[in-house]
C-alpha positions as CSV (number, residue, x, y, z in Angstrom):
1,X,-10.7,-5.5,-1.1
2,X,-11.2,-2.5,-3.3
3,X,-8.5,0.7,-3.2
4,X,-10.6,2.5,-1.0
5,X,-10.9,-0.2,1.6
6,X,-7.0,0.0,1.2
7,X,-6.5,3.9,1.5
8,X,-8.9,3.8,4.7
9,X,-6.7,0.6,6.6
10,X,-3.6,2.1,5.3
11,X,-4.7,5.8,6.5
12,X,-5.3,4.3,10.0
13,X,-2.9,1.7,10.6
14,X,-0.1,4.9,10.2
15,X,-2.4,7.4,12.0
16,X,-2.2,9.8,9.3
17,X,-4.6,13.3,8.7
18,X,-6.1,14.7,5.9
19,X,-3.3,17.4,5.5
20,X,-0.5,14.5,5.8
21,X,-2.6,12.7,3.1
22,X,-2.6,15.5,0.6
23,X,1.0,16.3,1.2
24,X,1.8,12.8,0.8
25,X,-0.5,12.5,-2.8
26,X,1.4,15.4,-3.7
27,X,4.9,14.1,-3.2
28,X,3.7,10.9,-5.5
29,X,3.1,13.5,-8.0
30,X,-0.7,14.0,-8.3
31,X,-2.4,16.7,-6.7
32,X,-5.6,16.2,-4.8
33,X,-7.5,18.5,-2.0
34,X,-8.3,17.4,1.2
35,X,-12.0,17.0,0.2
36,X,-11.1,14.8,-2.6
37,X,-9.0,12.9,0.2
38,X,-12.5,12.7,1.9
39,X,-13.8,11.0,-0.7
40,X,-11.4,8.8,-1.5
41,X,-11.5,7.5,2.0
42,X,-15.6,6.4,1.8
43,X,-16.5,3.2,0.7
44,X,-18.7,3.7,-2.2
45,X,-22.1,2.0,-1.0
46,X,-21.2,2.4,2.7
47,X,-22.6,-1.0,2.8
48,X,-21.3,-4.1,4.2
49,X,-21.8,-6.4,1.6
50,X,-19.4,-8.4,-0.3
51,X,-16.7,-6.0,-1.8
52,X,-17.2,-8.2,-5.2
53,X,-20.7,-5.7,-5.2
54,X,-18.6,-2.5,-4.8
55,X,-17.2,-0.2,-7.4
56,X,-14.4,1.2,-7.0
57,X,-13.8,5.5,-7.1
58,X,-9.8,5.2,-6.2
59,X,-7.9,3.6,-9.1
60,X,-4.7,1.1,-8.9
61,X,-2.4,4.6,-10.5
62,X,-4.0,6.7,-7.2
63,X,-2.9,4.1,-4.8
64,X,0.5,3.7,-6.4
65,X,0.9,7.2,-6.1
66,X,0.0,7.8,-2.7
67,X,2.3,4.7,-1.8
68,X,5.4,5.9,-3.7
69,X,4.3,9.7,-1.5
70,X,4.7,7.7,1.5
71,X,7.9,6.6,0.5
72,X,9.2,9.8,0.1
73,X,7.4,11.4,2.9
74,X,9.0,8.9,5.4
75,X,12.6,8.2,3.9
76,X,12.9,11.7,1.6
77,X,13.2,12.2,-1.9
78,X,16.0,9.7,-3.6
79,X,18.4,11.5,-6.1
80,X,18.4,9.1,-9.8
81,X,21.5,7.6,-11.1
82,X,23.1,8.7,-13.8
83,X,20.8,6.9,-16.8
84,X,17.9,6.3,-14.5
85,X,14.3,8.0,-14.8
86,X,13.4,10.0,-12.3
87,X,10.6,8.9,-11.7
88,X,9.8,5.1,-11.6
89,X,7.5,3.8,-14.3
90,X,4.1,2.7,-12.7
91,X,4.2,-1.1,-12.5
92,X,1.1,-1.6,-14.7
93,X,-0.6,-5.2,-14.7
94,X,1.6,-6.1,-11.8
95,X,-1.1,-7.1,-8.6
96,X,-1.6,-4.2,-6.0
97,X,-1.3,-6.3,-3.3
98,X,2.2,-7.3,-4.2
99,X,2.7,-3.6,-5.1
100,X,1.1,-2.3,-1.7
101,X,3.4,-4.6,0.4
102,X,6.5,-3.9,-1.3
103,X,6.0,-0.2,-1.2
104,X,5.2,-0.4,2.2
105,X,8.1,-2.4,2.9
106,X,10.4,0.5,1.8
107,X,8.7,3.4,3.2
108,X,8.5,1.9,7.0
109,X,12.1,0.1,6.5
110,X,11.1,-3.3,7.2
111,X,13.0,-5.9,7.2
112,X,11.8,-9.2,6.0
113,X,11.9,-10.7,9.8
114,X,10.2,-7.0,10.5
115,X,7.3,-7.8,8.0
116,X,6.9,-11.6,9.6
117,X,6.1,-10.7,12.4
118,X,3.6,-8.3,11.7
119,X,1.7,-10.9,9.8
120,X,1.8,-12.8,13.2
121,X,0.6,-10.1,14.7
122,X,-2.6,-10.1,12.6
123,X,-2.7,-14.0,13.3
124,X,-1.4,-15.2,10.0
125,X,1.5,-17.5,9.7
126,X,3.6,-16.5,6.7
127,X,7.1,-18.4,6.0
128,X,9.9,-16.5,4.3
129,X,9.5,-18.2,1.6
130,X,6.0,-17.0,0.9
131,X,6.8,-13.6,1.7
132,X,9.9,-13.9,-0.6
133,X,7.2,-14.8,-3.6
134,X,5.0,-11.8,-2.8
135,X,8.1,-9.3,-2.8
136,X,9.6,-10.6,-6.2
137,X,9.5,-8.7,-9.6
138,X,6.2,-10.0,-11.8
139,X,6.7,-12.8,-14.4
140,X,9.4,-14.5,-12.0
141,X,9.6,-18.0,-12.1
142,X,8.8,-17.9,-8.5
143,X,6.3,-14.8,-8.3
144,X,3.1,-15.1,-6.2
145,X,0.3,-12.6,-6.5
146,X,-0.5,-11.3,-2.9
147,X,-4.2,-12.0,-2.3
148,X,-6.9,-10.2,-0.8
149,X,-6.7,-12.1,2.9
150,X,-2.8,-11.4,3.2
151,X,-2.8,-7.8,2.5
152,X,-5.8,-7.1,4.5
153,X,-4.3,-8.9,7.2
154,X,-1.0,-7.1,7.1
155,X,-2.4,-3.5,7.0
156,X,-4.2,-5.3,10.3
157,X,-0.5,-6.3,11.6
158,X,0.3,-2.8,10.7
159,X,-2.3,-1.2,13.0
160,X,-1.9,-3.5,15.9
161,X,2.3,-2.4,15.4
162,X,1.4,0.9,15.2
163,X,-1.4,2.0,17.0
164,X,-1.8,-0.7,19.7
């Protein structure tokens, strides 16, 4: 699944416009227009072919921007501790699956049991457990990167949550 796939589900699952989008881009600190927005939320080829063939025109940074936005735009801006960065350093090589569902996780205020059952919405069993190895910090002993399949099939859990 490529970033733009994962703007575009994301985009719908919440029901969110092109204004909402911008204004969420700019609370992650990175300012875009709504025609940028436009383009970010195209597949490249506008093909159906294997995303493996795609290239990508939304980077890992973008999408980690627009999901630390979302945080902010749904549970307001978080004042740092004493000591702490105000802003959090960008996870680098961690996987943007992992990153995607832990991000979404604190901007909708799910609970674990919360994010169960929206993978069993989508009509994929996931134990706690698993979902315990895709939420923990990279290079844990017990750290699973979050494939393709899951987090396509939780943005679908999502949607059916949200919109159906």
């Amino acid at each position: 699944m490529i970033n733009n796939d994962r703007l575009i589900r994301l985009r719908y699952a919440l029901d969110l416009k092109n204004d909402e989008m911008v204004e969420i881009f700019e609370l992650g600190g990175m300012k875009v227009t709504k025609e940028e927005v436009g383009e970010m939320l195209t597949k490249p080829n506008d093909s159906y072919s294997d995303d493996l063939d795609e290239e990508e025109t939304v980077d890992h940074e973008t999408v980690e921007r627009f999901l630390n936005g979302l945080i902010i735009y749904k549970r307001g801006k978080q004042e740092p501790k004493p000591g702490q960065p105000e802003q959090p350093a960008l996870s680098g090589d961690e996987w943007i699956n992992n990153v995607l569902l832990k991000k979404l996780r604190i901007a909708l205020k799910l609970t674990s049991e919360d994010m169960l059952e929206v993978f069993d919405q989508a009509g994929v069993h996931v134990t706690k457990g698993q979902l315990s190895a895709l939420l923990r910090k990279k290079g844990h002993k017990h750290y699973k990167e979050c494939g393709d399949k899951f987090a396509r099939s939780f943005l679908k859990g999502l949607t059916m949550k949200y919109r159906g």
